[in-house]
C-alpha positions as CSV (number, residue, x, y, z in Angstrom):
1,X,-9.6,-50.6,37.1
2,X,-13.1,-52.1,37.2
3,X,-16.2,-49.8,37.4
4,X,-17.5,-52.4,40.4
5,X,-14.7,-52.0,42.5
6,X,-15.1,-49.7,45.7
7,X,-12.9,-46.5,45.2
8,X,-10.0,-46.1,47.2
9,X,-9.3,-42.3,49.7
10,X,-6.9,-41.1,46.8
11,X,-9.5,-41.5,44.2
12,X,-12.0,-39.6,45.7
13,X,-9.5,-37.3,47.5
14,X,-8.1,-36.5,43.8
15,X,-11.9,-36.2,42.6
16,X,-12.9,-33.9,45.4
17,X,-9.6,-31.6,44.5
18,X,-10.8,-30.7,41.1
19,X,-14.7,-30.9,42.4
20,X,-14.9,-28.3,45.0
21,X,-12.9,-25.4,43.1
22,X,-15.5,-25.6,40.5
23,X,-18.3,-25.6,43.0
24,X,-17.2,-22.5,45.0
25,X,-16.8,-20.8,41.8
26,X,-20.1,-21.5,41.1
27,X,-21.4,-20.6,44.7
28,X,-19.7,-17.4,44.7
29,X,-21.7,-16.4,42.2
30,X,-25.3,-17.6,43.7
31,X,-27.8,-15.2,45.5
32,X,-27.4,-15.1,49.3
33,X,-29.8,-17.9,50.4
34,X,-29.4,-20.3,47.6
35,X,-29.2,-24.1,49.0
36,X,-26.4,-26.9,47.8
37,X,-29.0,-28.0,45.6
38,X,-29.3,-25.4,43.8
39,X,-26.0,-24.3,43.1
40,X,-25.1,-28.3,42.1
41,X,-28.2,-27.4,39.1
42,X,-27.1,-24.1,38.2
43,X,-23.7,-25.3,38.1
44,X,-24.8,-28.1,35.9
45,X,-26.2,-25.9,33.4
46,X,-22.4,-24.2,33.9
47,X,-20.7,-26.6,33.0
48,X,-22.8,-27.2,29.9
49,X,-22.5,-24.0,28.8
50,X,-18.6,-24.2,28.9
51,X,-18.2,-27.2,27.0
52,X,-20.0,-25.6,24.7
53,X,-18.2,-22.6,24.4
54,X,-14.7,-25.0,24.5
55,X,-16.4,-26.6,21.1
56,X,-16.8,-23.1,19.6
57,X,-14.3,-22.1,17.3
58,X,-13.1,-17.9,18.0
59,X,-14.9,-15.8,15.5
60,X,-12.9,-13.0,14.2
61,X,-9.6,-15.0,14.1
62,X,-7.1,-14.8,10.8
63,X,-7.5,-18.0,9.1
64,X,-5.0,-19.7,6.7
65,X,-4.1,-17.4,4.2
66,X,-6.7,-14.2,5.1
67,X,-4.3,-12.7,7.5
68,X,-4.9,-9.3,7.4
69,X,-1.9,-6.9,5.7
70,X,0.5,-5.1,8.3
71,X,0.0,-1.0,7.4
72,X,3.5,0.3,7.1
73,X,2.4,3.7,5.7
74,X,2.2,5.5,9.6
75,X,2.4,8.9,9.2
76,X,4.3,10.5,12.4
């Protein structure tokens, strides 16, 4: 579909359905008083902030062949 085109009710229907969840999560969280525009920054610094933590690989994990040895010595 071409970028130029107007969008259509279930595009922006389907756009406001995964929109607005994220913003009240982000709301929720906001000091009492805080305007829309300040919740649509912080929640832009948010969203950066997960994407970055999506690109972070767990630290900690058992990798390839270092998976630590199961102890079978438990004394009861």
């Amino acid at each position: 579909m071409s970028k130029k085109k107007p969008l259509t009710p279930d595009e922006v229907k389907t756009a406001a359905d995964q929109f607005f969840p994220l913003f009240k999560i982000v709301a929720d969280q906001m000091p009492a008083g805080s305007t829309a525009e300040d919740t649509l920054k912080c929640m832009e610094a948010v969203s950066k902030l997960a994407l970055f933590n999506r690109t972070q690989e767990p630290k900690g994990l058992p990798f390839g062949f270092n998976k630590p040895s199961v102890d079978t010595t438990k004394e009861d």
